[in-house]
C-alpha positions, 0 to 999 in steps of 0.5 A: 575043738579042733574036730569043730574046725574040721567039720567046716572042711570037706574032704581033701580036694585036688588043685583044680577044684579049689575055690578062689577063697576060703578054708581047704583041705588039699592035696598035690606033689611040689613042682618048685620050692623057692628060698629066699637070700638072706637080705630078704624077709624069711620066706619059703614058697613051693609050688603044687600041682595035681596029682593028676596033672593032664598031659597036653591035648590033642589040640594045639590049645595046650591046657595049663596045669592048675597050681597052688603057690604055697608060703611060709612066712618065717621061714627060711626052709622046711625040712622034707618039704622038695620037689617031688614030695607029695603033701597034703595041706589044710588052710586058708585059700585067697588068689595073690597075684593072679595065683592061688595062694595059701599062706603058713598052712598046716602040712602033712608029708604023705610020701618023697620022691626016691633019691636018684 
């Protein structure tokens, strides 16, 4: 049953190529995670770019990095999910709020950045 689920997912997909909706396989580095305070409902949220995010142009238009806002709901942290961390992540992709958002997906940590 979970091999019928994958069959609708093509290979994993960089955070420009995403559609504005529907089920994907992604991958991308965490720019920004966020943690809700207590008096808000659980929620963690990271941000995740490309990996090959492409520098500025040559032109004064500056191109604007493709991200991904990513939302676990319930949840106040996840344990190897900072920025700098390489994930990869399956789930549904909707836009909210001007951003692609993916909501509770499922996760794989491919590799963390080294502690300084």
């Amino acid at each position: 049953m979970a091999d019928a689920a994958r069959e609708g997912i093509a290979a994993s997909l960089s955070i420009r190529g995403l559609p504005n909706r529907g089920r994907v396989l992604c991958h991308g580095f965490i720019e920004a995670v966020t943690y809700a305070p207590a008096s808000q409902v659980a929620a963690f949220t990271a941000v995740v770019v490309d990996h090959d995010t492409p520098p500025a142009s040559k032109s004064t238009r500056k191109v604007a990095p493709a991200r991904l806002r990513v939302i676990w709901l319930g949840r106040r942290r996840i344990s190897g999910v900072a920025a700098g961390t390489e994930l990869r992540l399956e789930g549904m992709v909707t836009m909210r709020d001007g951003m692609l958002t993916m909501f509770n997906p499922r996760y794989e940590i491919l590799s963390r950045q080294e502690e300084q």
